[in-house]
LUMTI-461228 format. One record per residue (C-alpha): residue in three letters; x, y, z. Coordinates in steps of 0.001 Angstrom, whole numbers, padded with zeros to 6 digits, always signed. Layout:
! LUMTI-461228
AlaXYZ/...
! end
This chain:
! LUMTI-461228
Unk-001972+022323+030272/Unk-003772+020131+027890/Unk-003293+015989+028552/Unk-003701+014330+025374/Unk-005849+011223+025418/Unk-004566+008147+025841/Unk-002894+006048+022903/Unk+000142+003506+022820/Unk+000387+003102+019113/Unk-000600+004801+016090/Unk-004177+004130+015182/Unk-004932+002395+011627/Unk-007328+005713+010605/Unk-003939+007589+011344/Unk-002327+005737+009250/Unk-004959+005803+006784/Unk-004691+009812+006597/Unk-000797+009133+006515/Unk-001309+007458+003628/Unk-003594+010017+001791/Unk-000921+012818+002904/Unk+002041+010432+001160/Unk-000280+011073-002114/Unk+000668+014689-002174/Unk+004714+013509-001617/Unk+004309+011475-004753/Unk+002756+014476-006532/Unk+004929+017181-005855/Unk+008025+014050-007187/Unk+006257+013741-010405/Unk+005603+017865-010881/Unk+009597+018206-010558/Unk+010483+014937-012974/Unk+008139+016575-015544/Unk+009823+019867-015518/Unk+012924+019645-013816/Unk+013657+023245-013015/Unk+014931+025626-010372/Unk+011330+027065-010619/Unk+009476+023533-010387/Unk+011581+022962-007405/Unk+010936+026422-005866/Unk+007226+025514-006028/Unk+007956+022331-004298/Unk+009575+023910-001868/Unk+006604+026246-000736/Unk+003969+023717-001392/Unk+005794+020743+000693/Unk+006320+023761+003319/Unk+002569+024176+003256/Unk+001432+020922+003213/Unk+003839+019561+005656/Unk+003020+022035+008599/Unk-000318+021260+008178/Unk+000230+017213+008372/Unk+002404+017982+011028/Unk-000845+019888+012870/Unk-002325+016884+012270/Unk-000010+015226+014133/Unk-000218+017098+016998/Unk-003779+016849+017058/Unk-004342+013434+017318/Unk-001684+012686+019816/Unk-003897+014808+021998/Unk-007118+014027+020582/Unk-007691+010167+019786/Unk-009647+009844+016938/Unk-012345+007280+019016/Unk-015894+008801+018786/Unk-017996+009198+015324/Unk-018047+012998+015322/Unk-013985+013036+015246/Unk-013366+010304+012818/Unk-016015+011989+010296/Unk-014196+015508+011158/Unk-010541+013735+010239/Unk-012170+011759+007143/Unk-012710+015708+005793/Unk-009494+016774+006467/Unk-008419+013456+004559/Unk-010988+014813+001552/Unk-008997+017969+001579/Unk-005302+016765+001320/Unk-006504+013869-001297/Unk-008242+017266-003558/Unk-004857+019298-002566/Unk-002701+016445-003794/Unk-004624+016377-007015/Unk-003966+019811-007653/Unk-000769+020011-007014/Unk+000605+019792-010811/Unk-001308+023278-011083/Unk-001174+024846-007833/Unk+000537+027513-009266/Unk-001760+027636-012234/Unk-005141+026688-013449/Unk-006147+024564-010309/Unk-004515+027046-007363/Unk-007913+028084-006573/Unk-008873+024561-005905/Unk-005629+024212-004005/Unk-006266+026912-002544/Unk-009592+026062-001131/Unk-008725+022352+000282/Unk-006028+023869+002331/Unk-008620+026221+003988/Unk-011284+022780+004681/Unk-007723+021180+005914/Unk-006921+024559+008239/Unk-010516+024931+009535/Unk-011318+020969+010165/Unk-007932+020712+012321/Unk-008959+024228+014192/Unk-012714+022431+015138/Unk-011123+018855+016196/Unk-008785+021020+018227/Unk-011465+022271+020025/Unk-012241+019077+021469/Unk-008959+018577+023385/Unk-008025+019549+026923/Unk-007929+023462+027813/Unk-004646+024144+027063/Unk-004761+022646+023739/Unk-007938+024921+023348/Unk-006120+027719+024576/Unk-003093+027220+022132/Unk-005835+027260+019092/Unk-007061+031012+020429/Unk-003588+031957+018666/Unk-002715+029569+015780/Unk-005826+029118+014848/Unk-006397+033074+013092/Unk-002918+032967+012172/Unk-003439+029566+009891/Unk-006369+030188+008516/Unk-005170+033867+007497/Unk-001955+031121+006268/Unk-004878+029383+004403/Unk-006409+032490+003094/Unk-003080+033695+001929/Unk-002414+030391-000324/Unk-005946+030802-001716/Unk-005383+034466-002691/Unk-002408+033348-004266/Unk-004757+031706-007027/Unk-006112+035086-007202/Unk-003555+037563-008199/Unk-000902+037852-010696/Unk+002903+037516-010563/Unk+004767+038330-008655/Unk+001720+039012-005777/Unk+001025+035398-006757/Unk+004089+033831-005450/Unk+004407+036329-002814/Unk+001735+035595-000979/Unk+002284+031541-000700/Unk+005903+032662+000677/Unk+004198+034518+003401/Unk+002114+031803+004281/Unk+004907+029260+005617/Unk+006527+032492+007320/Unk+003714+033593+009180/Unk+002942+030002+009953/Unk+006243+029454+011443/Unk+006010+032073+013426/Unk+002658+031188+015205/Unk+004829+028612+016625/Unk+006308+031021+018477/Unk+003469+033305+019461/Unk+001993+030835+022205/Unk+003159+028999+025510/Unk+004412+025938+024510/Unk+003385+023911+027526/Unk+000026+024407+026237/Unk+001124+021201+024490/Unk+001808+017924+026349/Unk+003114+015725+023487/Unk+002926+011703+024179/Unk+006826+010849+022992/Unk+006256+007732+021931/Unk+003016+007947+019856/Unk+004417+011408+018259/Unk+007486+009472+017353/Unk+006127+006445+015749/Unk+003421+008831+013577/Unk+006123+010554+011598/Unk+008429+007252+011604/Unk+005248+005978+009815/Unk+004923+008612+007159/Unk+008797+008808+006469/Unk+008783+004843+005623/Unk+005550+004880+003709/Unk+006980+008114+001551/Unk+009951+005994+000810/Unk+007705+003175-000184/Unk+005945+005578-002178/Unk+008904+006834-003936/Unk+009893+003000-004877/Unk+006214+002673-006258/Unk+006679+006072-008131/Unk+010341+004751-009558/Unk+008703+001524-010752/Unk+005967+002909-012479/Unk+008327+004639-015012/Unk+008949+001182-015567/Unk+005657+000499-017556/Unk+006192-000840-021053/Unk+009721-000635-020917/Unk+012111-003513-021873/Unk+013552-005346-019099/Unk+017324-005493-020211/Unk+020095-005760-017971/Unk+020235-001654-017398/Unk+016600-001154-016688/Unk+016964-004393-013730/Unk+020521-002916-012427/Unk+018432+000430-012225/Unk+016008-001112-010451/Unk+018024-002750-007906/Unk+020186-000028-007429/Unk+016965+001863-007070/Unk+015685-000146-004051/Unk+019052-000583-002345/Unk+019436+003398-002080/Unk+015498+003004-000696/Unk+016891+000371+001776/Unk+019716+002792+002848/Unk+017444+005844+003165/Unk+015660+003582+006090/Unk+018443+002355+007243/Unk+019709+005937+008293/Unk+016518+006455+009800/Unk+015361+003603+011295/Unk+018022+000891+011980/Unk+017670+001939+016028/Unk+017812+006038+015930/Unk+013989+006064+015318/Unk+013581+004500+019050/Unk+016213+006606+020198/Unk+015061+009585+019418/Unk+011401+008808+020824/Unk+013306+008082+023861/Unk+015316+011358+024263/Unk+012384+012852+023664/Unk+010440+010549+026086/Unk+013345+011846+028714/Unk+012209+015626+028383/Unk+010312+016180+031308/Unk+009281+019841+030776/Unk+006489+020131+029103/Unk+007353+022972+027175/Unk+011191+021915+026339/Unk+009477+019137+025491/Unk+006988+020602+022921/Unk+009766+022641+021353/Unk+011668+019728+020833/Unk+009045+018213+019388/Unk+008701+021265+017040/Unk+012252+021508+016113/Unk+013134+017548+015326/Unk+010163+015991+014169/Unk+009086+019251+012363/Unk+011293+021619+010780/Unk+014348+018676+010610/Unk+011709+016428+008896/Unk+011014+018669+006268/Unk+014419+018113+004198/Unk+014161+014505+005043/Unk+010956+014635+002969/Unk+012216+016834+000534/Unk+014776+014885+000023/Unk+012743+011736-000636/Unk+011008+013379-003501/Unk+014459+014767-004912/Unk+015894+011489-004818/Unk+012911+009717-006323/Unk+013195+012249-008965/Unk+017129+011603-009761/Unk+016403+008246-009431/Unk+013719+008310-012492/Unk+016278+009795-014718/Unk+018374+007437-015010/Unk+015447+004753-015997/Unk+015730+003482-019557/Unk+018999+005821-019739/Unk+021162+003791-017411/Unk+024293+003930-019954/Unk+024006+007224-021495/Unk+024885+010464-019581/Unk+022977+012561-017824/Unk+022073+016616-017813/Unk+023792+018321-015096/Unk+020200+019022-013900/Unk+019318+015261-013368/Unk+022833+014150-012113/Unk+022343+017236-009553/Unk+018818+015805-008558/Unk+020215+012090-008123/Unk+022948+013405-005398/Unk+021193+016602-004359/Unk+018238+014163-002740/Unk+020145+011810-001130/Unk+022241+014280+000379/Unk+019237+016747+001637/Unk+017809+013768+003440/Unk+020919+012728+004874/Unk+021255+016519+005914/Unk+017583+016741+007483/Unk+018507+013136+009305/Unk+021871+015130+010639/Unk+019717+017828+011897/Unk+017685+016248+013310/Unk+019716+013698+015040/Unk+021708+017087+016633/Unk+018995+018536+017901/Unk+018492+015442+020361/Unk+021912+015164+020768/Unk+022241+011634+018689/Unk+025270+010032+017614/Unk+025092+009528+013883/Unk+025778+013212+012496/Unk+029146+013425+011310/Unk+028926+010270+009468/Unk+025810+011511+007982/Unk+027421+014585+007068/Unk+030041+013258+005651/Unk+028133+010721+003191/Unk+026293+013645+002023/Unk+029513+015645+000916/Unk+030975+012985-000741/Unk+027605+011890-002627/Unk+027094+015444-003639/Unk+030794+014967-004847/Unk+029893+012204-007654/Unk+027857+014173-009477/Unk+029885+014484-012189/Unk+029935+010739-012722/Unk+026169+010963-014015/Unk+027347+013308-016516/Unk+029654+010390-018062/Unk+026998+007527-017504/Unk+023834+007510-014824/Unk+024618+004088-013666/Unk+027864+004690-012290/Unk+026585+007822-009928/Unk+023689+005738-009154/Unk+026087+002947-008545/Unk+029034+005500-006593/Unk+026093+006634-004175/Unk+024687+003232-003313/Unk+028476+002279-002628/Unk+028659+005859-000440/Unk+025862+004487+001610/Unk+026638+000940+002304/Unk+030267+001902+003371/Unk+029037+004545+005769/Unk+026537+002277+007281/Unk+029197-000048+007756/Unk+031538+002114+008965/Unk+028666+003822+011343/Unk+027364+000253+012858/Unk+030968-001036+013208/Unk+032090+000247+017059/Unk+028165-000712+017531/Unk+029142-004563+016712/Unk+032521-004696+018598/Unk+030600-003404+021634/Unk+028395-005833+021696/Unk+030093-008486+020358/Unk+029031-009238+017035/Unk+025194-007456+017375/Unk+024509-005289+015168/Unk+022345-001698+015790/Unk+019754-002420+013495/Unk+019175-005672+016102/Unk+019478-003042+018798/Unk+016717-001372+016649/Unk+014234-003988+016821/Unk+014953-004935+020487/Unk+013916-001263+021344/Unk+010714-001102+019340/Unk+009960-004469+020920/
! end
C-alpha cells in the first residue's frame, strides 16, 4: 500500500494547474452558448467526461506525490501544457483541431503515468493496470480525429467507458488517499469554475448598454453564483472531508473517494457550464422571451448541479439531499417562465434557491441558537 507524501493544504502549483484545467470548463460553456444543441451538448458531455477523469488522476496523484522536487514540478508544468493546448481545442475537438486534441490528452495520459511512477509501491503497482488502459483511453480520443462518422464519435464514447472501468480492474487499497488534502483540491476547482463561469457571464457584457435589465441580469447572475457555493460549501465541504477522513479502510476509503469526489462531481461541473450557459441567454434579452432551448439550459444547469451535490452528499451519508432534490424539481418546473420573459425564470430560480437555503439552515439556527451553518462552515475549516 502506497503512503502518499505528506501535505496539509493544497499547494499554490496545484492550484495553478487547477486553474489551467478551469480553462477547459470555460471552453466547453462557450462551445454550447455558440451552438446550443442536443449535439453541442453531447460533445460536452464526452469531452468534460474525458477531461475530468483525467484532472481527477491528477488529483490523485499529487495527494500521493507532492509536487516538491524540480523533476516533478517540470513533469506537472507539461501536463499543465497539455490541458491549456486541449482547452484550446476544444471548440473543434470534434472537427478540424481533434487531432490536436487528440494528441494533448495522450502528453496529459503519459506525463500523469511517469509522475506516478515516483510514488510509493502500491501506487506503482496500481499504474501496472490503469496505466495501458488510459493511454489505449488516450489513443482512442486521438483516433477519433482520425476516422469518419459515426467511428468518429464512437470511439471517444469508448474512451470514458473503458476508463471507468479501469477503476475497477485494480485493488483499491493500492490507494491511500489523504481526506483532507483530496477534499480541499476539488473544493478548490468547484469554486474557481464558478468564478470562472461569473467571469464568462460578464464578458458577454462587453459593449453592451448598462440599462436597468442588463444590471438586474447581472445581479441575478451572481446571486445564483452565490447560491451554487452556498450548496456546496456553507459547512458540507468540511463535512464531507470529514466522513471521508472517518473511513478507516483503505480501500472503502479509496472507493469513496472514487464515487463522491469523482463520478458525483462530474454533474456538479456540468452543471456549472449549463448554468453559465442559460445564464448568458438571457444577457441583453432580459425582457423578451426565451427559446425553449435557452429557458431549458437556464433550469437544466442549476438543477444538474444541485443533482450531482445530492449525489454526492448520499453517498457519504450527508444531510442536505432531499432539500436539494427538491429545489431542483421545482427549478426545472419554471421553465416555462423564460418562455414569457428571461428575467422572471432567472428571477423564480434565484427565489428557489434562497428559500431552500433558508429553509435548509433553519433547524441548523434553532439548534444552536441563532448560528448559522455557514458559521459552522468556517469554524470547521478553521
Amino acid at each position: 500500500m502506497s503512503a502518499p507524501t505528506p501535505a496539509v493544504r493544497v499547494s499554490t502549483l496545484e492550484l495553478f494547474f487547477d486553474l489551467v484545467f478551469v480553462f477547459t470548463i470555460t471552453q466547453l460553456s462557450e462551445t454550447l452558448a455558440e451552438d446550443l444543441s442536443l449535439g453541442t451538448l453531447g460533445n460536452v458531455l464526452l469531452i468534460l467526461a474525458v477531461v475530468w477523469w483525467m484532472y481527477s488522476g491528477y488529483a490523485w496523484l499529487t495527494n500521493a506525490v507532492a509536487p516538491n522536487s524540480t523533476t516533478r514540478r517540470t513533469l506537472l508544468l507539461t501536463g499543465m501544457a497539455g490541458f491549456l493546448v486541449m482547452a484550446l481545442a476544444v471548440p473543434e475537438a470534434f472537427g478540424e483541431y481533434g487531432w490536436l486534441f487528440g494528441v494533448s490528452y495522450l502528453v496529459v495520459n503519459v506525463v500523469h503515468s511517469a509522475l506516478f511512477r515516483t510514488a510509493g509501491p502500491g501506487a506503482v503497482d496500481a499504474m501496472k493496470i490503469l496505466t495501458p488502459l488510459n493511454i489505449l483511453a488516450a489513443l482512442l480520443v486521438l483516433g477519433g480525429s482520425l476516422v469518419d462518422e459515426p467511428w468518429r464519435h464512437l470511439l471517444w464514447v469508448l474512451a470514458p467507458i473503458l476508463q471507468i472501468a479501469g477503476g475497477y480492474l485494480h485493488r483499491a487499497e493500492m490507494h491511500n488517499i489523504a481526506a483532507g488534502h483530496f477534499a480541499e483540491r476539488h473544493g478548490l476547482v468547484v469554486i474557481i469554475a464558478i468564478g470562472e463561469s461569473i467571469l464568462s457571464i460578464g464578458a458577454g457584457f462587453h459593449g453592451m448598454h448598462l440599462g436597468g435589465g442588463a444590471i438586474l441580469t447581472a445581479v441575478l447572475a451572481l446571486t445564483v453564483a452565490y447560491y451554487l457555493w452556498w450548496f456546496y460549501f456553507s459547512g458540507d465541504d468540511a463535512r464531507a472531508a470529514h466522513a471521508l477522513a472517518a473511513i478507516t479502510e483503505p480501500a472503502r476509503r479509496a472507493r469513496m473517494a472514487l464515487s463522491a469526489w469523482g463520478y458525483a462531481h462530474y454533474p456538479i461541473l456540468l452543471g456549472i457550464v449549463v448554468t453559465a450557459v442559460g445564464i448568458k441567454t438571457t444577457v441583453g434579452h432580459a425582457f423578451e422571451a426565451l427559446h425553449w432551448a435557452q429557458a431549458v439550459a437556464l433550469s437544466g444547469g442549476v438543477a444538474i448541479y444541485l443533482l450531482g451535490h445530492a449525489a454526492f452528499l448520499a453517498l457519504l451519508r450527508l444531510r442536505g439531499v432531499y432539500h436539494r432534490l427538491a429545489a431542483a424539481a421545482i427549478v426545472l418546473a419554471v421553465i416555462p417562465l423564460g418562455h414569457l420573459r428571461a428575467i422572471a425564470q432567472l428571477a423564480a430560480v434565484v427565489v428557489i434557491l434562497v428559500a431552500t437555503a433558508i429553509i435548509e439552515d433553519l433547524p441548523e439556527v434553532r439548534r444552536s441558537g441563532g448560528t448559522s451553518i455557514s458559521d459552522f462552515g468556517r469554524t470547521a475549516h478553521e
